[in-house]
C-alpha positions in Angstrom: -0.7 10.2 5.7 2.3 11.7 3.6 4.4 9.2 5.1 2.4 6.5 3.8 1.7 7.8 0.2 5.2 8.0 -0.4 6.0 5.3 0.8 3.6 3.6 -1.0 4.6 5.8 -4.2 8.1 4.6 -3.8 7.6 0.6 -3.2 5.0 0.8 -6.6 8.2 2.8 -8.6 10.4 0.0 -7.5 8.2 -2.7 -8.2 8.0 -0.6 -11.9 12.0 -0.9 -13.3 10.8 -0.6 -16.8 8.5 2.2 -16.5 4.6 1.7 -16.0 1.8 4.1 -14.3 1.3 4.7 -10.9 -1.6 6.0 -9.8 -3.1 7.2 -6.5 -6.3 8.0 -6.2 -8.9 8.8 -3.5 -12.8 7.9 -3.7 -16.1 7.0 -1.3 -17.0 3.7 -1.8 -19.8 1.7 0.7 -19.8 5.1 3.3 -16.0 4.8 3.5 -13.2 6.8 2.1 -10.4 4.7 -0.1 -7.1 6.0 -0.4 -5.4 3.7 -3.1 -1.8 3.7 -4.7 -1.6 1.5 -7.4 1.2 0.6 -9.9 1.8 -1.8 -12.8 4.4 -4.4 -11.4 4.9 -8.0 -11.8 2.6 -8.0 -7.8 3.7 -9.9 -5.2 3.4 -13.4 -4.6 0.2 -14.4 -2.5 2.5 -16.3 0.2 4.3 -13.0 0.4 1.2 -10.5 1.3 0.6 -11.7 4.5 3.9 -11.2 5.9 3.5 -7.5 4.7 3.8 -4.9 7.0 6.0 -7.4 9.6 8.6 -5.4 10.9 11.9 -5.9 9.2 10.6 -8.5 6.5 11.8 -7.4 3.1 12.0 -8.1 -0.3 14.2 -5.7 -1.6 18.3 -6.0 -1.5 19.0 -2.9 0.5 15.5 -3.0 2.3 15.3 -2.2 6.0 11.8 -3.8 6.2 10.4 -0.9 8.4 8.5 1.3 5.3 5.1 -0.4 5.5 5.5 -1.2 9.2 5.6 2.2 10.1 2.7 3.0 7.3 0.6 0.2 9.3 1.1 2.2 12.4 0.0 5.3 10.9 -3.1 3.7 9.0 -3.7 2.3 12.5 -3.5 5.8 14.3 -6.4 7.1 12.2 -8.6 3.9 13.0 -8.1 3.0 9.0 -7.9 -0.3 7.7 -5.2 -1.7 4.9 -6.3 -3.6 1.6 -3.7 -5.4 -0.2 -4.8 -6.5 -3.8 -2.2 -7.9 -6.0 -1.9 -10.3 -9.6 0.7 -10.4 -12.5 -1.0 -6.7 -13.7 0.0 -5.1 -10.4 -0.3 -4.1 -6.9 -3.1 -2.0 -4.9 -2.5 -0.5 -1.6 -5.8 0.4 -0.2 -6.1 2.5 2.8 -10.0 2.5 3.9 -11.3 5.2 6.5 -14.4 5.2 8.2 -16.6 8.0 7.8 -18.3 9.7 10.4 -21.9 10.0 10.6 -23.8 13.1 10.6 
């Protein structure tokens, strides 16, 4: 999960070149844990999102396109799911867990 908050970190900080507030955050919300990094870019265009997380797709100059792929992988090897919310205010990157019942 390190791996995927810094990732995560680092896209919002790009997506921020003229300063702005990330924020990451963890919280219980419907008997599931959220994990969300949130920063204050321009977003990403809607026809973009879905292509998210496709192995070598990229929208940055010196991308590789493998940073959210491998995140994907990881949010996938702790049976988590990944929420993508984004406008002109800014991008959310929601990982949701399922908790376990007692």
């Amino acid at each position: 999960m390190c791996q995927v908050i810094l990732n995560f970190a680092n896209n919002g900080f790009d997506a921020m070149p003229s300063g702005g507030c990330l924020t990451i955050r963890t919280y219980k919300e419907d008997e599931k844990v959220v994990l969300e990094v949130q920063d204050e870019g321009e977003g990403i265009m809607p026809e973009l999102i879905e292509k998210i997380g496709t192995p070598f797709f990229t929208t940055k100059k010196n991308g590789t396109g493998l940073g959210i792929a491998v995140c994907t992988n990881i949010i996938n090897q702790h049976n988590a799911k990944l929420k993508i919310n984004s406008d002109s205010n800014g991008t959310s990157f929601q990982v949701i867990f399922n908790t376990l019942s007692s």
